[in-house]
Structure formats: C-alpha cells, structure tokens
N, C-alpha and C positions, 0 to 999 in steps of 0.2 A: 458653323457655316454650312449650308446645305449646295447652293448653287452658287455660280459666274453670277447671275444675276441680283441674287442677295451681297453678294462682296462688291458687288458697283453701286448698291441703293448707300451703303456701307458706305463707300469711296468717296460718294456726293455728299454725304452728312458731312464728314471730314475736312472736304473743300469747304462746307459752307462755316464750321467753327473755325478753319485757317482765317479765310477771309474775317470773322466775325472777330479774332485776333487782333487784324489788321488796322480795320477799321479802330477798334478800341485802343490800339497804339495810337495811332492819326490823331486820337482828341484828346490822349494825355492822360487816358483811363491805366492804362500799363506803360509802365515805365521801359526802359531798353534791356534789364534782368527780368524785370515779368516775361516780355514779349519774349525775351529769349525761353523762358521755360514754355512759355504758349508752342512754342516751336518746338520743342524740344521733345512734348507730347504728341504734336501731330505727327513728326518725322518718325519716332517710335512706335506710334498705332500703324502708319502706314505701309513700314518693314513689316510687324505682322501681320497686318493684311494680305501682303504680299507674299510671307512666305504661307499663310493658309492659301491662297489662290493657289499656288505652285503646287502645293501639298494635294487640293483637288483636284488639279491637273491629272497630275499623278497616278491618281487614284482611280481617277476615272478612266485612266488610258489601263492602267493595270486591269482594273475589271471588263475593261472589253477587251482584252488579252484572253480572260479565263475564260470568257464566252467563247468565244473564238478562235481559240489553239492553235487550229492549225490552217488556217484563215491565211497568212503570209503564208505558208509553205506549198499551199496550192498553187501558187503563183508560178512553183520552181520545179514543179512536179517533172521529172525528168522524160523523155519521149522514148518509146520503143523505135528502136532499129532495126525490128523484125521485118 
C-alpha cells in the first residue's frame, strides 16, 4: 500500500464485490453458507485494510517527526526574564 488514496481505490473495489455478493444471494446464485463466506472474506479484507491504513498513518506522522524534531518544541521555547 503506498497512499490513503490507493487504500480507498482498494475500499471501492470491496464495496463493489460486497454488493456483487448481494446481488448474487437475491437470485439464488449463493445460498445463506456461501453468502456467509462472501462475508466473511469481505469483513476480513476490510480489517486489513484498515489496519494497513492505520499502519500508514503512523508512519507517516512518525517520518514527519524525524524531519521535524524539534518542530513541537518550538512552540514552548521558554522566554527570558532578563
């Protein structure tokens, strides 16, 4: 996973096989154990998608930390009372 924006093209795929799922229960093509596994695959793609997204998150906030070190500390830089 490279970007937020690649894990949502990702996200949409996903909606559109749930749906495709659904639809394929509605006409009797998967029965109520199919459909359950149909589910079953989506809900467990979707947890890892999400923890990748989380993961990128992460990663990304960490590497604009090492840029940036002391970036928050500026903030608090104490005043002379001279």
């Amino acid at each position: 996973m490279g970007s937020i924006a690649e894990l949502r093209e990702e996200m949409l795929v996903l909606e559109k096989y749930w749906e495709r799922g659904i639809e394929l229960h509605s006409v009797g093509v998967l029965d109520g154990e199919e459909f359950g596994e149909w589910g079953v695959v989506c809900m467990s793609a979707m947890v890892v998608m999400g923890l990748d997204g989380m993961q990128f998150v992460i990663k990304s906030r960490l590497e604009a930390l090492a840029i940036h070190p002391l970036r928050s500390l500026v903030r608090f830089r104490p005043t002379s009372s001279l």
